[in-house]
DOFI-746218 format. One record per residue: x, y, z of N, C-alpha, C, O in turn. Coordinates in Angstrom, 2 decimals, m for minus. Layout:
BEGIN
NODE      n.c1      n.c2      n.c3     ca.c1     ca.c2     ca.c3      c.c1      c.c2      c.c3      o.c1      o.c2      o.c3
NODE         X         Y         Z         X         Y         Z         X         Y         Z         X         Y         Z
...
***
This chain:
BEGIN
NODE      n.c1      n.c2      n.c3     ca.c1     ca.c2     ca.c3      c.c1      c.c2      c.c3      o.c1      o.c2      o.c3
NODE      0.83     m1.19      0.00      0.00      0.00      0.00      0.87      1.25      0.00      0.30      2.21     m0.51
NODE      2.23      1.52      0.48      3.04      2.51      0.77      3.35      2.46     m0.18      3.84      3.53     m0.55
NODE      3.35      1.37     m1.26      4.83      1.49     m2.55      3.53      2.30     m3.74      3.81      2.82     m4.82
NODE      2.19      2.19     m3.15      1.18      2.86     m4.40      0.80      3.81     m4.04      0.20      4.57     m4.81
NODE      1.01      4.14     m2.69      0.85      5.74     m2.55      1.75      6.51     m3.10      1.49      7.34     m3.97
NODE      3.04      6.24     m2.57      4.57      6.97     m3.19      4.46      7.40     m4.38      4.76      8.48     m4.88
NODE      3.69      5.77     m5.10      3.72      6.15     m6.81      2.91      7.14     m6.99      3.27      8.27     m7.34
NODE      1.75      6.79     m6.75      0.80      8.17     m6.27      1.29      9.39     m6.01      1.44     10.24     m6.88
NODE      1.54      9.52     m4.97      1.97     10.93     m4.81      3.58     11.19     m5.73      3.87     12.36     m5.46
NODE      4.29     10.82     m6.32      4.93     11.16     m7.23      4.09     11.47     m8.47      4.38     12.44     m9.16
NODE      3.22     10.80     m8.72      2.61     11.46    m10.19      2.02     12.55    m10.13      1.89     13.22    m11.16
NODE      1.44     13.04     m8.70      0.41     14.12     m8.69      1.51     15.56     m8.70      1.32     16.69     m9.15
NODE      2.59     15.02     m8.05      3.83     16.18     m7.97      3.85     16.51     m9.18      3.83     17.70     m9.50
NODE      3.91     15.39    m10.17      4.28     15.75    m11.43      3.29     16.39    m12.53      3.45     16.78    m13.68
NODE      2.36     16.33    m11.78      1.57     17.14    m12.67      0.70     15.39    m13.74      0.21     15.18    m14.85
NODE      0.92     14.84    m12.86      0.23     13.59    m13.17     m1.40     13.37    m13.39     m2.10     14.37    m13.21
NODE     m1.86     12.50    m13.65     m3.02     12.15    m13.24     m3.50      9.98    m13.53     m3.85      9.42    m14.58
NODE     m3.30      9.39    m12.19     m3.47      8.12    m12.42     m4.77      7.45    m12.97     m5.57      8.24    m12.47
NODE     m5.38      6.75    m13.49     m6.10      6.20    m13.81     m6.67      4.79    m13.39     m7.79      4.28    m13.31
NODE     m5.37      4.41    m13.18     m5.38      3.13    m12.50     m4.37      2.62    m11.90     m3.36      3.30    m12.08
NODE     m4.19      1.49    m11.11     m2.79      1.16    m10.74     m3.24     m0.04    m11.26     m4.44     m0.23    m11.44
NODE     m1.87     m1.40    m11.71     m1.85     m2.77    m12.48     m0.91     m3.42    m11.64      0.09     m2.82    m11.25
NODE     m1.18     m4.73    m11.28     m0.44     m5.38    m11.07      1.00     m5.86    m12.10      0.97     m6.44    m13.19
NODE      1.63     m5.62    m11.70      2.92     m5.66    m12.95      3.03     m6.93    m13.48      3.53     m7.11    m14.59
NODE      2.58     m7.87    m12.74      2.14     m9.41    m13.88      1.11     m9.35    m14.81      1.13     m9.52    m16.03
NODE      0.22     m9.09    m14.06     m0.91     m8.51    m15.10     m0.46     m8.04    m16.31     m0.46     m8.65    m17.37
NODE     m0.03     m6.79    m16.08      0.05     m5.81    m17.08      1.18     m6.75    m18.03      0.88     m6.80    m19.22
NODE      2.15     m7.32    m17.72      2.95     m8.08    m18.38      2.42     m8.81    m19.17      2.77     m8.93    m20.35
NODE      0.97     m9.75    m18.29      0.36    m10.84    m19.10     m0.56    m10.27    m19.95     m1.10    m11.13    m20.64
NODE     m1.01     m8.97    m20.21     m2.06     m8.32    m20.98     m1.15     m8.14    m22.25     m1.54     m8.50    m23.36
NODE      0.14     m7.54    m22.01      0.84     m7.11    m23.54      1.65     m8.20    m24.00      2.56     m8.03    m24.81
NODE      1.19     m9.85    m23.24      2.58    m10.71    m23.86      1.57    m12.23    m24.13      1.97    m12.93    m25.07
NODE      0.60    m12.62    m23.53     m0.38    m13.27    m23.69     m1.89    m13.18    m24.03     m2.68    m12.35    m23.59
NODE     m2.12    m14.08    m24.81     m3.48    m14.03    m25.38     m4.64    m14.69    m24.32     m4.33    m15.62    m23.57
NODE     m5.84    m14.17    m24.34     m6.91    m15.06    m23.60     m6.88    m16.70    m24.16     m7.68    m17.46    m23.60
NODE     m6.13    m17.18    m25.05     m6.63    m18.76    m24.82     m5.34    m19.19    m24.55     m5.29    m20.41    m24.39
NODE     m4.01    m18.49    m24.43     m3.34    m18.99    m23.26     m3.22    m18.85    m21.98     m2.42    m19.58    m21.41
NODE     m3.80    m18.11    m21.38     m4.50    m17.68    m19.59     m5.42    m18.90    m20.08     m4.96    m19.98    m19.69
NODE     m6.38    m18.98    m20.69     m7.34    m19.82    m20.25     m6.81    m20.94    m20.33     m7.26    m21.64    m19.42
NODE     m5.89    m21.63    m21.11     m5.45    m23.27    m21.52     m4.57    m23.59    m20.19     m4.36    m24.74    m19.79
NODE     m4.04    m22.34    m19.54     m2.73    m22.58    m18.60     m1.63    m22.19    m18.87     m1.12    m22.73    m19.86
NODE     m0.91    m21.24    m18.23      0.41    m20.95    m19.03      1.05    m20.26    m17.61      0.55    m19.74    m16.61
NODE      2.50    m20.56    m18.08      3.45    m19.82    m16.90      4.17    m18.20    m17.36      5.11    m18.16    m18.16
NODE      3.66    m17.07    m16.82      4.38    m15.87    m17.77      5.60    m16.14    m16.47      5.40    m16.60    m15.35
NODE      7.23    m15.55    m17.23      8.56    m16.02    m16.28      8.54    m14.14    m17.34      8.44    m13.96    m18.55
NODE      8.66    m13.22    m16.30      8.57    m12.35    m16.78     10.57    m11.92    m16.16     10.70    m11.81    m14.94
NODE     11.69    m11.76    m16.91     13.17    m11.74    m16.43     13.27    m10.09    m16.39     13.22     m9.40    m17.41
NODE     13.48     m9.45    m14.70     13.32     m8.17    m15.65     14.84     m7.61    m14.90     15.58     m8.56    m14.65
NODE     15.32     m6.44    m14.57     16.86     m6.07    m14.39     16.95     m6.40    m13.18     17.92     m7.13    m12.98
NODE     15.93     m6.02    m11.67     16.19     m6.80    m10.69     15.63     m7.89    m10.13     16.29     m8.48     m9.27
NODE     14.66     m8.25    m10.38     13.78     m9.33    m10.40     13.37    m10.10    m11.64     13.32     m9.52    m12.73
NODE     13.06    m11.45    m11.51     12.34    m12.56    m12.33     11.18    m12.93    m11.65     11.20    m13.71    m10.70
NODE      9.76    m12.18    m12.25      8.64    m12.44    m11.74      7.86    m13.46    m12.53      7.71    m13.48    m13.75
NODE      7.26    m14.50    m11.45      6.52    m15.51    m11.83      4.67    m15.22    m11.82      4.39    m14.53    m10.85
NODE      3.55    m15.55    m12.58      3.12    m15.53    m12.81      2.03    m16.57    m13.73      1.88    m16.74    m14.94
NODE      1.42    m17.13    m12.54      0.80    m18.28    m13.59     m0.85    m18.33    m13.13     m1.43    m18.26    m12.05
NODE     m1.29    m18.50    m14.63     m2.50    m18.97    m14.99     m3.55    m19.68    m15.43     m3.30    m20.31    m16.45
NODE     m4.66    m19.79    m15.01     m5.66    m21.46    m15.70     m7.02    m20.77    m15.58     m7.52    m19.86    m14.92
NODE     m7.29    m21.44    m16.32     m9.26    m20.84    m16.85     m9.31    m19.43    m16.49    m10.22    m18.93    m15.83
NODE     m8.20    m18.74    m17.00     m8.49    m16.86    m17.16     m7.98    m16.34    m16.69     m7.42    m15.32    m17.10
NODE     m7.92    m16.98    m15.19     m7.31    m17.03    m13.69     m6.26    m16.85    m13.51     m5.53    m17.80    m13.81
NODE     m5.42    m15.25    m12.79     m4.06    m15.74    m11.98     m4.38    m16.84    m11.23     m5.40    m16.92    m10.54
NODE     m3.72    m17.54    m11.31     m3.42    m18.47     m9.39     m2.41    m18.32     m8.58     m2.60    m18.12     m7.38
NODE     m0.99    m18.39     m9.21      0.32    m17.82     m8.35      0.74    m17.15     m9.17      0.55    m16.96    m10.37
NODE      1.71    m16.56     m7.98      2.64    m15.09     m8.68      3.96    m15.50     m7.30      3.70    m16.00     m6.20
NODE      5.15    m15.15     m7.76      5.92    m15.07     m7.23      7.28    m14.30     m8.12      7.35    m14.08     m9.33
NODE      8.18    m14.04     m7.14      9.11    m12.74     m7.50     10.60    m13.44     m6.93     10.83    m13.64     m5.73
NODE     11.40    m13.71     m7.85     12.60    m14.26     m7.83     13.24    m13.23     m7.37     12.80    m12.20     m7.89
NODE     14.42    m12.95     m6.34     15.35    m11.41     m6.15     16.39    m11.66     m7.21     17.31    m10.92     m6.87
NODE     16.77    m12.31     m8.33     17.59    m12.08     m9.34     16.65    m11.84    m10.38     15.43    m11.99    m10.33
NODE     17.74    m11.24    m11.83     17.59    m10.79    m13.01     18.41    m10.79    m13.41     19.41    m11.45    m13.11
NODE     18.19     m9.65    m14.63     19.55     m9.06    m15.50     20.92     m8.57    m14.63     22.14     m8.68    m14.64
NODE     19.69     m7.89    m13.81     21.13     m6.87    m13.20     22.57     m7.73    m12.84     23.76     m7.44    m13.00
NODE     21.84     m8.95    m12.24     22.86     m9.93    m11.21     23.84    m10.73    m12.41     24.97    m11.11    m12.13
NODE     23.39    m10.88    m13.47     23.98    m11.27    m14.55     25.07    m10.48    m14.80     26.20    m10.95    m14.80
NODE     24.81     m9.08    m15.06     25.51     m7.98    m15.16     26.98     m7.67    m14.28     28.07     m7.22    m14.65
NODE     26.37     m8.21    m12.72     27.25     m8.18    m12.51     28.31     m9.13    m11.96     29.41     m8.76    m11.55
NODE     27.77    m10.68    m11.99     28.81    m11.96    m12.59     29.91    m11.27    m12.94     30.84    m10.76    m12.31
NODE     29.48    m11.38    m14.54     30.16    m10.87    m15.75     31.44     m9.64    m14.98     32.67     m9.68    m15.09
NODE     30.73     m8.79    m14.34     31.83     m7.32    m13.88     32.52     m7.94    m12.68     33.51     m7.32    m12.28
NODE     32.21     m9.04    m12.02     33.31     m9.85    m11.07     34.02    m10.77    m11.54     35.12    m11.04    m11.06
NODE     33.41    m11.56    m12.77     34.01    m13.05    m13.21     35.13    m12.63    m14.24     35.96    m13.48    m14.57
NODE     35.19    m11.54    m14.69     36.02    m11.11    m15.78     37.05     m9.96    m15.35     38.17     m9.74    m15.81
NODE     36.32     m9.24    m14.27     37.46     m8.09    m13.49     36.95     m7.11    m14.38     38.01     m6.65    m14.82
NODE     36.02     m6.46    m14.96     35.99     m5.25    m15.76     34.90     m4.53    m15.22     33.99     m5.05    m14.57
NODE     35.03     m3.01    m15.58     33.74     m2.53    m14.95     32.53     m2.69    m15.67     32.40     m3.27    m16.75
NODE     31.37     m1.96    m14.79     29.99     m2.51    m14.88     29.56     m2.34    m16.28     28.91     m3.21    m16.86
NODE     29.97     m1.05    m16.91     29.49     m1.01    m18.04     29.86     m1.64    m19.27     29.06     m1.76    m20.19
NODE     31.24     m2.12    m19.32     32.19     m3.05    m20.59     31.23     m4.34    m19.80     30.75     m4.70    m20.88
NODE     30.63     m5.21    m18.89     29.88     m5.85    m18.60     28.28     m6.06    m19.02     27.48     m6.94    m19.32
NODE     28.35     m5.22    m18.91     27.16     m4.86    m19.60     27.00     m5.19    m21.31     26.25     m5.81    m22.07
NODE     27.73     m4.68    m21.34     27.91     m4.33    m23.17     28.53     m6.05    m23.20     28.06     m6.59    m24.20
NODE     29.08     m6.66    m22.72     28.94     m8.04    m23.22     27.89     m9.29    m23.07     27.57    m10.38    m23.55
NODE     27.67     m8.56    m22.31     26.07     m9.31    m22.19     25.41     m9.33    m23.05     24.96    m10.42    m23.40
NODE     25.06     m8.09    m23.79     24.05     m7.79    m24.28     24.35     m8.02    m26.12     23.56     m8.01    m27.06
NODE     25.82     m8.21    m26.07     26.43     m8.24    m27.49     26.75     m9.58    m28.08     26.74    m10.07    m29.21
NODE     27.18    m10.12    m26.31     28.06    m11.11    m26.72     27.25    m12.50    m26.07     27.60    m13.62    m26.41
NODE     26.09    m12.28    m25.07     25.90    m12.90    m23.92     25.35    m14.05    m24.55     24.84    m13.91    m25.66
NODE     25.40    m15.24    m23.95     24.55    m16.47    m24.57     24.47    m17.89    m23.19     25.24    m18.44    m22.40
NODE     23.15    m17.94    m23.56     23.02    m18.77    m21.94     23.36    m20.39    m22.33     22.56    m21.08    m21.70
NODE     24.03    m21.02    m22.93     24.67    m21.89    m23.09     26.33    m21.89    m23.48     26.72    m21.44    m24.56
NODE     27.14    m22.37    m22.59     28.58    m22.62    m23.04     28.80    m23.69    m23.77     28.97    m24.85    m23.41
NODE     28.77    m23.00    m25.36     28.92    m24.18    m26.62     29.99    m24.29    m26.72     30.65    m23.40    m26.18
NODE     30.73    m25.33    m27.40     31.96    m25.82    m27.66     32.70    m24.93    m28.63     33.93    m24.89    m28.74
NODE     31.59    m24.02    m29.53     32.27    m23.28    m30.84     33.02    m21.99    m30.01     33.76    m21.10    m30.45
NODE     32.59    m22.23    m28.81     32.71    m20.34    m27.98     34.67    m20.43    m27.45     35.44    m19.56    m27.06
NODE     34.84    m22.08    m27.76     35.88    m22.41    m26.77     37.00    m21.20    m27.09     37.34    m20.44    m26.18
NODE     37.46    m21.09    m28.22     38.49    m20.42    m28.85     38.21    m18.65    m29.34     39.10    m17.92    m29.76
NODE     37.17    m18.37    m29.22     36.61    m17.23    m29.30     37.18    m16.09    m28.67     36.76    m16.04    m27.52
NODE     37.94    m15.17    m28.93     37.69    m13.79    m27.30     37.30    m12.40    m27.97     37.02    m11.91    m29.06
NODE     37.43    m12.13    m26.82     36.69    m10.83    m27.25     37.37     m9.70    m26.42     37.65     m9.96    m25.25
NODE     37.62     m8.61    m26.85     38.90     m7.72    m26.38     37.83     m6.65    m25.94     36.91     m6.20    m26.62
NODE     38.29     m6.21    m24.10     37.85     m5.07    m23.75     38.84     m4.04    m23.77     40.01     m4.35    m23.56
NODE     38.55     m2.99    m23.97     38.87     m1.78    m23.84     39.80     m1.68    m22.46     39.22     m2.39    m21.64
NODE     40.80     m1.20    m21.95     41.84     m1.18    m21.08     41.14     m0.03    m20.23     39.98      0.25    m20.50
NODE     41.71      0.55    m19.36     41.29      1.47    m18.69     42.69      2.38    m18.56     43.80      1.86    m18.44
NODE     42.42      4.03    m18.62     42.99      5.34    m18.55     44.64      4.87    m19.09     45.68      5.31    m18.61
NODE     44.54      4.04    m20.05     45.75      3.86    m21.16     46.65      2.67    m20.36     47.87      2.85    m20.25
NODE     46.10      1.61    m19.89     46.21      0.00    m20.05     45.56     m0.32    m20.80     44.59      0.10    m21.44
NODE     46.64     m1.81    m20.64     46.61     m2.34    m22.31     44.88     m3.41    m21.88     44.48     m3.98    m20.87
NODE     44.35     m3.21    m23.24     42.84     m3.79    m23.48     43.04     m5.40    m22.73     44.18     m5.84    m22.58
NODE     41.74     m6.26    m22.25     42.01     m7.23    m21.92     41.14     m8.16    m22.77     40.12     m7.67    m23.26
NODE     41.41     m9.32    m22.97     40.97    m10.37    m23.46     40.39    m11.24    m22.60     41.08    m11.75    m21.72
NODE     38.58    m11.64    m22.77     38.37    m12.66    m22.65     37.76    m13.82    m23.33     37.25    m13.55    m24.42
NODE     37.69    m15.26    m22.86     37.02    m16.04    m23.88     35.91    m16.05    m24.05     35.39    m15.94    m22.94
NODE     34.87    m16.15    m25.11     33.74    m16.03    m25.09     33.19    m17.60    m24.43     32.05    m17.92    m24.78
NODE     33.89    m18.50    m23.59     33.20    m19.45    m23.45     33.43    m18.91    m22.20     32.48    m18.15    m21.98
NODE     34.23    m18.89    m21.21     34.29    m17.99    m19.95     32.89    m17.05    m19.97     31.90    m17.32    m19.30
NODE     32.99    m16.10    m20.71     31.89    m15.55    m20.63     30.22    m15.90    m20.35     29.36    m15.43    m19.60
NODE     30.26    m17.07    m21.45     29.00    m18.17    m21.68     28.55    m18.86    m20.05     27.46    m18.95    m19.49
NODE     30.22    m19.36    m19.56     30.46    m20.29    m18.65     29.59    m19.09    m17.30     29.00    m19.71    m16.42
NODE     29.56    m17.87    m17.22     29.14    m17.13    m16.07     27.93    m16.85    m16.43     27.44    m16.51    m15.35
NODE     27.40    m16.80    m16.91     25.88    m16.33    m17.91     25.13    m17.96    m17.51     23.93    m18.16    m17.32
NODE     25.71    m18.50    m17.48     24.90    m20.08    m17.76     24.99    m20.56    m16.56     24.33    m21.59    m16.39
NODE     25.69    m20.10    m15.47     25.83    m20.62    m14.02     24.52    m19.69    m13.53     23.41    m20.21    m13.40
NODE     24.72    m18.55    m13.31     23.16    m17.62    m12.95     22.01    m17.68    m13.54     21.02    m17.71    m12.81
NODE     21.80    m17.73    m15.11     20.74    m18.45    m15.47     20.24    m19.60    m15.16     19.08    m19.70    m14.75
NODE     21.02    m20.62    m15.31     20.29    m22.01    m14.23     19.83    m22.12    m13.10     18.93    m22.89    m12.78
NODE     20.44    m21.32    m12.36     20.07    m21.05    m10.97     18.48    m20.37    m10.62     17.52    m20.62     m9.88
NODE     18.85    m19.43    m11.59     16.99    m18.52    m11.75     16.25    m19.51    m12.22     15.30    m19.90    m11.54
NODE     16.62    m20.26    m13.75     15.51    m21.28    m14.14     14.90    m22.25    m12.88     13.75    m22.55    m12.55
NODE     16.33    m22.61    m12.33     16.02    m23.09    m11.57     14.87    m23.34    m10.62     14.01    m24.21    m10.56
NODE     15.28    m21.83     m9.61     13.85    m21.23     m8.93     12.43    m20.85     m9.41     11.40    m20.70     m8.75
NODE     12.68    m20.72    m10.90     11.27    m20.81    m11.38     10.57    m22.11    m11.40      9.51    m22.39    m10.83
NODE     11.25    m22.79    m12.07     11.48    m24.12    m11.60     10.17    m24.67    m10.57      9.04    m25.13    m10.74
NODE     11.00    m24.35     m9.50     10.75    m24.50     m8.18      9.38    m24.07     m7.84      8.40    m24.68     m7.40
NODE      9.71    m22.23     m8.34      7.61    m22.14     m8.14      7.12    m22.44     m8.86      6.02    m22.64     m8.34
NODE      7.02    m22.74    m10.03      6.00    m23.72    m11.27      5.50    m24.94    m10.15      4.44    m24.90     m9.53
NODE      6.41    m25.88    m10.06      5.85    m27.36     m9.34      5.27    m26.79     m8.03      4.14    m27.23     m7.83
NODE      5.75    m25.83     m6.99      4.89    m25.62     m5.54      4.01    m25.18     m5.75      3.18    m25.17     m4.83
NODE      3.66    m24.59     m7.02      2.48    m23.93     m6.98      0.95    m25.05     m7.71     m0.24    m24.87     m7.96
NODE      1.76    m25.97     m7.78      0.46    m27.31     m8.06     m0.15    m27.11     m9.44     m1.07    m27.84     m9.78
NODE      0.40    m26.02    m10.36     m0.16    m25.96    m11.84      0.83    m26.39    m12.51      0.91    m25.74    m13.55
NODE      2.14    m27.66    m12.40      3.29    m27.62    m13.73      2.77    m28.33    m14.66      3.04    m28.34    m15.86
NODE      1.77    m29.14    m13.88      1.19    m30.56    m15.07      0.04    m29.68    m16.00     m0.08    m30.01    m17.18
NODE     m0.79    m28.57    m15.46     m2.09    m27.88    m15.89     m1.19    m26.72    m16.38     m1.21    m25.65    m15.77
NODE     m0.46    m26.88    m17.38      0.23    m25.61    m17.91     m0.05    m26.02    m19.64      1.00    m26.21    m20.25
NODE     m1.09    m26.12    m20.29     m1.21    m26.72    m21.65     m0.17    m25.21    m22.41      0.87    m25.03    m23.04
NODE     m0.78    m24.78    m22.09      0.15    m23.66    m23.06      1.64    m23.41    m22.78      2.35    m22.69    m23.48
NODE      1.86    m23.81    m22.13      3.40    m23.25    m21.64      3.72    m22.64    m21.00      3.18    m22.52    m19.90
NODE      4.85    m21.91    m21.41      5.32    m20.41    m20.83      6.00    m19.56    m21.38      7.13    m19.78    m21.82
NODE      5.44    m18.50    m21.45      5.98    m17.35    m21.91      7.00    m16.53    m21.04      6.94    m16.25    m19.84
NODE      8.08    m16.18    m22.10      8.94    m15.38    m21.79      9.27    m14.12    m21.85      9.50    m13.78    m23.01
NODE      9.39    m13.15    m20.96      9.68    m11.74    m21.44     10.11    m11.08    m20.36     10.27    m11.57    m19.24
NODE     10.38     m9.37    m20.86     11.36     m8.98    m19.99     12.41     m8.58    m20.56     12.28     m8.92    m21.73
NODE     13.61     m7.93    m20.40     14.61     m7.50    m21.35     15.95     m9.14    m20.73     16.91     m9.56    m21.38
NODE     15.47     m9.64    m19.36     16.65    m10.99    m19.69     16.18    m11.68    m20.97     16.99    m12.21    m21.73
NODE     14.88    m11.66    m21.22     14.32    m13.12    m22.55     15.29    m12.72    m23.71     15.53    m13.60    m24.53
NODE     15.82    m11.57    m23.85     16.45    m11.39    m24.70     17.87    m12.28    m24.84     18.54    m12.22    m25.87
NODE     18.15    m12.85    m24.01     19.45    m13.60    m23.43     19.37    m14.76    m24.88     18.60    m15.70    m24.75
NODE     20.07    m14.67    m26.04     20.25    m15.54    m26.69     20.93    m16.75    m25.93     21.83    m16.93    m25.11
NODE     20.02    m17.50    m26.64     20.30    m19.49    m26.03     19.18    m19.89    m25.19     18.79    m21.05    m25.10
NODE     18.50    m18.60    m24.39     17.63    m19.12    m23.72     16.88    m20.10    m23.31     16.92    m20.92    m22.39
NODE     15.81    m19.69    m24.69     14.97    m20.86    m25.21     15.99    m22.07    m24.65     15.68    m22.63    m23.60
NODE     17.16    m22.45    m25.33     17.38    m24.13    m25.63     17.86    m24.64    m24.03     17.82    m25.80    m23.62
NODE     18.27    m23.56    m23.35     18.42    m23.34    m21.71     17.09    m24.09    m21.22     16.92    m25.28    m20.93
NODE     16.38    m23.23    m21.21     14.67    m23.79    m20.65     14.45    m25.29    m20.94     14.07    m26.08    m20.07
NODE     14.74    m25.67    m22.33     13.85    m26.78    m23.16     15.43    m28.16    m21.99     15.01    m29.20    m21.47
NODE     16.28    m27.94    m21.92     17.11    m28.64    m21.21     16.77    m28.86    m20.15     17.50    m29.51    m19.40
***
């Protein structure tokens, strides 16, 4: 109730005017799912920079919702501990280079960062890279995982699950999940 007043009273400062407030699964499941996947059963795994929110539905119906404390961000910053570079050359490989499976083609691969205030650039492998991306992603699948089956709908999921969020963007994903 405090976190929708705040919002509240920030919009009115602003010269706002609310209309409504949405549950942020909701609103997720309105612009990313259709009514005959809410109705068939489906899991929305919504990946967003600090959280991975869960969200699942049957005959129209939310039934559970739950909120993972990882995301992108934590990915982000693997990558800016597992490699030694700062947040933002981290970033930018994620998003360029990032892939949630460590394939065999990545073995020999690198990829050269930028040095800092005139050191020399550093090299890493793109399977290293893969290799930190694919340890934190499993871990989240994981926990989704986890609330899919506690929540007593994994078998009543005819439709699936939808992905979104700016992590879904994580090339390999998909073949991550289907594993």
């Amino acid at each position: 109730i405090s976190a929708a007043q705040n919002i509240s009273r920030c919009c009115q400062q602003a010269g706002l005017t609310i209309d409504d407030l949405i549950l942020e699964p909701l609103a997720s499941a309105e612009a990313a799912m259709g009514i005959e996947e809410k109705e068939a059963g489906c899991a929305l795994i919504d990946i967003g920079g600090g959280t991975t929110d869960i969200a699942i539905f049957q005959e129209g119906i939310i039934r559970h919702t739950a909120v993972i404390p990882f995301g992108g961000n934590i990915l982000t910053e693997d990558i800016k501990n597992g490699c030694s570079i700062i947040k933002n050359y981290a970033e930018l490989l994620k998003v360029k280079h990032g892939y949630a499976l460590p394939l065999e083609k990545f073995e020999n691969t690198r990829i050269t960062v930028p040095g800092l205030k005139g050191r020399p650039p550093k090299e890493i492998t793109l399977r290293n890279l893969t290799n930190i991306i694919n340890a934190r992603m499993s871990e989240i699948l994981e926990m989704v995982n986890y609330e899919i089956v506690n929540s007593g709908y994994k078998e009543k999921l005819a439709a699936g699950i939808v992905i979104t969020g700016g992590g879904s963007l994580l090339q390999g994903l998909d073949r991550l999940i289907v594993e």
